[in-house]
C-alpha angles and dihedrals in degrees: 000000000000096000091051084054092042083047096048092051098044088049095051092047106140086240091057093043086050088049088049096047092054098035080056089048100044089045095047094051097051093044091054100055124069123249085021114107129203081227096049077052094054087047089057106042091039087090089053091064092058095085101039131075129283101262088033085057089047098046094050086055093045096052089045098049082051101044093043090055095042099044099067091069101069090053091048087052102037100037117013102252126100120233105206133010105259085051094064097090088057089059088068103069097001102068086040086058092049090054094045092063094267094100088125102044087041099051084043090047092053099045095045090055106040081057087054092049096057099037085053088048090049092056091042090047088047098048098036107031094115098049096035092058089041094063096030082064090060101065111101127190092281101052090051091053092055089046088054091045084051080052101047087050088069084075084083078061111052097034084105103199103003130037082188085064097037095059095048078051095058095041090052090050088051094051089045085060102047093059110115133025119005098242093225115025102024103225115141115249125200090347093128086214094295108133097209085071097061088077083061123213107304104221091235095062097050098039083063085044093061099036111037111026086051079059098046105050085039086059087047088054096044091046094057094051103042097243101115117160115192145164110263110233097205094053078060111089136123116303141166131210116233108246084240091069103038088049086051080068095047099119094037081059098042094050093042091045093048080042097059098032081061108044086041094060093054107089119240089036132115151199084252094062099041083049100057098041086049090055090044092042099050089043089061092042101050120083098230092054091162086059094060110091081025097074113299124155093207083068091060098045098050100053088038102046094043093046091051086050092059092064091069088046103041084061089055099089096021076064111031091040118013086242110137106229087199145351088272095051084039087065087047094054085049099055093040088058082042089063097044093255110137111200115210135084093293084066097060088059107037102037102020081152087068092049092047091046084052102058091040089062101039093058089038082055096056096039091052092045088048090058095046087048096048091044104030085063097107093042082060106039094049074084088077091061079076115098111248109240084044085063105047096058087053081060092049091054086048088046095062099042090051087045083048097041103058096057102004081237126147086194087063086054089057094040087052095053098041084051098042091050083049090059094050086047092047094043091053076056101055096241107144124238105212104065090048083060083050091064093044105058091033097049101076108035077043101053082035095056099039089047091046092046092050085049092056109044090037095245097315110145099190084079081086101050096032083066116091088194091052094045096059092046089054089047092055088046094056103042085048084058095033078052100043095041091046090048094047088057094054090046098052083040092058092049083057096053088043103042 
């Protein structure tokens, strides 16, 4: 007990609230514009720890890591344009809500549940640290595979009209990403003999490209023909939803946030990837599955509350074993050793101040982001004052700053533009978007893990059916297609009779 109470005052010091409230800020910032990442945030204020104390220097991470996850989401409901990756799958119906007049419920909702999500993931992370890591650290090469293949089969699932498209759409998204180096070998791979493609096509680039340059020359369009349709800022304002509304989408909360504790845990995985099986998962499972990708909160609930979740999974084997989830964990974990803190089990026993420090300010940081958020909401949305094709030009200046800034790299700017033009193009012919940002983020865990798993196990291919864990990932990933494929032919069946 004393150490709890030693442990609560050393946490609230006025130096570590000042560390929480700009780590909020700074992360909020980078997640809500496009092409800034919240790792790209925690790169840049890692030198600033260096001179604070230990919890001051954790605090400042920890709120950063929180506010980056969390800040994509007002631009992907507000604008149209995710901010950060794991935010993608909430442009779908959240931005349609927002245009729709629910621009407010949908930004609180958002909020309130990704809130829920990492707080979910922190208890879990409290109460399971030890036996997580524990099975995380079981999943070898192969069992991640089969975990990406169950992923890429939610393609079935976010194909929207036409499975046929959708998967066009995911194989797309897979060549895009193969472009380059070949990671292991090093041989160049669709380059046609032109240099600047051996750096490949960097996911964040092109996951701008496909988001926000679709937006842009659609404003333009709009624009020029007088038909712009844009969220009105003064329908934007604080509000909360009632706690009737948010507990109708309990077990969407309680599945997406398992879901993303979980995937979080599993080394290799990201935000990105929970978000978007959330998002598949809860459309299957709603009963008004035509209205998902067409405005439907529970769109926006499912990939929130499951990439927020990632973030208390993601420190469970940062913590339990010293073993980085992510890059963004993996700066954590450095400034962690920086300031003489050693994660593993040793550290549970020798230092338990430092754990307990550690949740504190992990549920302060959240608390903290969620009431920026609520109450920041009319700073952000006097954006929308803005004309849209004004700004839309302001995005697309964003847009190639965030392109130029990852690699400093005016190849990645032109990439970003011919890709982007490819998605308009795509998108006039109904190809789905989704599914081609699938591939992307899936490629190249998915071509990694197999290659890694062949290596080890000297070609053999049985590492992938010896395995139990594989094997039930394979067998999710082959009754969502059997589901999806069987349901596609009812439906087409259905238009015949009708037509």
């Amino acid at each position: 007990m004393d150490i709890l109470l030693s442990t609560l005052a050393i946490s609230f010091a006025p130096e570590v609230v000042g560390a929480l409230l700009f780590g909020s800020i700074f992360g909020l910032v980078f997640g809500a514009i496009p092409g800034l990442t919240y790792t790209m945030a925690l790169a840049l204020i890692l030198p600033l720890t260096f001179t604070l104390d230990h919890t001051a220097a954790i605090a400042m991470l920890l709120s950063t890591f929180i506010g980056g996850a969390s800040g994509g989401t007002v631009a992907a409901i507000l604008v149209g344009v995710p901010g950060t990756p794991s935010s993608a799958a909430t442009v779908v119906d959240g931005h349609r809500l927002a245009k729709a007049g629910k621009a407010s419920l949908t930004v609180a909702m958002a909020t309130v549940v990704s809130t829920i999500g990492g707080l979910f993931s922190l208890i879990v992370m409290v109460f399971s640290v030890d036996f997580l890591a524990s099975v995380a650290l079981h999943f070898g090469p192969a069992e991640i595979f089969a975990l990406l293949i169950f992923g890429m089969s939610t393609i079935c699932g976010l194909a929207e009209r036409s499975i046929v498209r959708g998967l066009i759409g995911g194989v797309i998204g897979l060549m895009v990403m193969i472009v380059g180096q070949d990671p292991i070998d090093g041989v160049s791979r669709l380059t046609f003999g032109q240099v600047p493609l051996l750096q490949g096509v960097e996911l964040l680039v092109a996951m701008i490209a496909l988001f926000a340059i679709p937006q842009v020359v659609e404003a333009f369009s709009q624009h020029h023909s007088g038909g712009e349709t844009v969220v009105d800022p003064n329908t934007v304002k604080v509000e909360l939803p009632r706690p009737r509304y948010v507990w109708g989408f309990r077990w969407n909360i309680f599945r997406s946030s398992l879901l993303g504790t979980v995937i979080g845990a599993i080394p290799g995985t990201s935000g990105t990837i929970a978000a978007f099986l959330a998002y598949s998962q809860e459309k299957k499972l709603n009963k008004d599955k035509v209205a998902f990708g067409h405005g439907n909160m529970g769109g926006v609930v499912a990939p929130e509350t499951s990439n927020n979740a990632v973030t208390g999974g993601s420190m469970i084997p940062v913590l339990g074993l010293g073993i980085p989830s992510d890059p963004a964990t993996a700066l954590i974990l450095g400034g962690l050793l920086i300031h003489g803190i050693q994660p593993g089990p040793l550290l549970f026993v020798e230092n338990p101040q430092v754990i307990y420090s550690i949740y504190m300010l992990f549920a302060a940081s959240y608390v903290i982001v969620m009431i920026f958020m609520l109450f920041g909401v009319r700073l952000f949305v006097k954006a929308l004052h803005v004309p849209h094709h004004l700004l839309a030009l302001a995005i697309m200046v964003l847009c190639i700053v965030g392109s130029y800034s990852v690699r400093n790299s005016m190849f990645d700017v032109g990439t970003m533009i011919v890709i982007g033009f490819l998605g308009y193009l795509l998108q006039k012919a109904r190809i789905p978007l989704t599914p081609i940002l699938l591939g992307l983020v899936l490629g190249p865990a998915m071509e990694r893990e197999f290659r890694t798993a062949m290596i080890m196990s000297s070609d053999d291919p049985s590492i992938f059916y010896t395995s139990p864990t594989a094997l039930l990932f394979f067998a999710f990933a082959a009754i969502v297609v059997f589901k999806h494929t069987l349901s596609g032919l009812r439906s087409r069946n259905n238009q015949k009779k009708e037509a």
